[in-house]
C-alpha positions as CSV (number, residue, x, y, z in Angstrom):
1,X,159.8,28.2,150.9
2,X,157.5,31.5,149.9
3,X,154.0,31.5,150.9
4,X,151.8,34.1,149.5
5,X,149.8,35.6,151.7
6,X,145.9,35.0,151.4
7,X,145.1,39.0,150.2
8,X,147.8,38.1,147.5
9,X,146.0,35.5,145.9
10,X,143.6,36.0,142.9
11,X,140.6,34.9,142.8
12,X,137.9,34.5,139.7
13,X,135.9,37.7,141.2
14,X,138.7,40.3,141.5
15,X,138.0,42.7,138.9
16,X,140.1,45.5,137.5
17,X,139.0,49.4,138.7
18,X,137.9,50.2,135.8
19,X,135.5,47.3,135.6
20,X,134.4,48.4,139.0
21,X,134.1,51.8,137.7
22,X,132.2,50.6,134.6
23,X,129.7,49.0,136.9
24,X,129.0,51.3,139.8
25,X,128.0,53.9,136.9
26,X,125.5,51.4,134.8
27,X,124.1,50.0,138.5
28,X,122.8,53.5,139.5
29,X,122.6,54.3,136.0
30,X,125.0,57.6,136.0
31,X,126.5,57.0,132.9
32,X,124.9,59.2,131.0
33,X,125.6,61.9,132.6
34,X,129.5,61.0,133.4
35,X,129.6,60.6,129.7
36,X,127.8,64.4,129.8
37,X,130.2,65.7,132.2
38,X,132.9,64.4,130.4
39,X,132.1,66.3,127.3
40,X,132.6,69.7,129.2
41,X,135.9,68.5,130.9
42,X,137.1,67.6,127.4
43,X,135.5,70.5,125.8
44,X,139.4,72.2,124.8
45,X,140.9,69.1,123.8
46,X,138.2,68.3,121.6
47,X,137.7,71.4,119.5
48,X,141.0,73.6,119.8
49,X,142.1,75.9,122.3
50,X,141.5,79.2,120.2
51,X,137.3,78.0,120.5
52,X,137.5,76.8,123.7
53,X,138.9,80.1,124.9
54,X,136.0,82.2,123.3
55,X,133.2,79.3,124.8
56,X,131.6,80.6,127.5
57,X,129.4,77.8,128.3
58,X,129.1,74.0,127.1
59,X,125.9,72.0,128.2
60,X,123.7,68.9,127.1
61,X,120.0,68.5,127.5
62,X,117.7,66.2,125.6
63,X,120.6,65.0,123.5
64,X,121.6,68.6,122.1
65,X,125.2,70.0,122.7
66,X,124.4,73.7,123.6
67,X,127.6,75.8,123.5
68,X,127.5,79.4,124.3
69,X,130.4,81.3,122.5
70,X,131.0,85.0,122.9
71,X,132.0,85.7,119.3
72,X,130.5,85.8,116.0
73,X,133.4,85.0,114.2
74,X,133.7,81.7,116.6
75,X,130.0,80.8,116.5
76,X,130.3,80.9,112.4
77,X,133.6,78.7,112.5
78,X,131.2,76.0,114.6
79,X,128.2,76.3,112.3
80,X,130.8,75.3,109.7
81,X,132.3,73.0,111.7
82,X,128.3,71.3,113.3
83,X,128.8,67.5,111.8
84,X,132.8,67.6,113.0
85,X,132.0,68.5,116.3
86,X,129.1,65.9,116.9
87,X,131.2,63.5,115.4
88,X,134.7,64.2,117.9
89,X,132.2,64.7,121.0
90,X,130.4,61.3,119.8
91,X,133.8,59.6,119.4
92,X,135.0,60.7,122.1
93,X,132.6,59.1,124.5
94,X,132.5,56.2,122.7
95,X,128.9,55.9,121.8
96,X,126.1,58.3,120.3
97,X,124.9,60.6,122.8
98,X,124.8,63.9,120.8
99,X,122.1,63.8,117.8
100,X,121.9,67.9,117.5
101,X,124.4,70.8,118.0
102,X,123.1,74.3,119.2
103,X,124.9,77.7,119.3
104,X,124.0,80.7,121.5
């Protein structure tokens, strides 16, 4: 006869790590700015490699996406492109945490 040992049985507390995760960030309130962080990690995946290569900086303050591109020809593609790019940043974090979009 198998008996499991007592770390191998569940209990009604265990939570996943995500949920962990989830909760260290909301209890010292860091989510913001892991969502924030996560922007400029994500930064190529989100808007295309040929952008992401010309970007020279990507940074949010006050709820603005500031993205510093080193072309002209780039930084018109983006004003073009201002309500896709909040959108796929917003979707991508899952909530709305960009209201503006700035390019320097």
């Amino acid at each position: 006869m198998y008996k499991k040992k007592f770390d191998e049985i569940p209990t009604r507390d265990d939570i996943s790590m995500k949920q962990a995760v989830e909760k260290w960030l909301e209890v010292y309130r860091l989510r913001r700015k892991f969502d924030e962080s996560s922007i400029a990690v994500f930064w190529p995946e989100l808007i295309g490699p040929y952008i992401a290569k010309r970007t020279q900086k990507v940074y949010i303050h006050d709820r603005k996406l500031y993205v510093k591109v080193e072309s002209a020809v780039v930084k018109h593609e983006l004003v073009l492109m201002r309500k896709q790019v909040i959108g796929r940043v917003n979707e991508h974090v899952g909530k709305v945490i960009i209201e503006d979009f700035v390019i320097l």
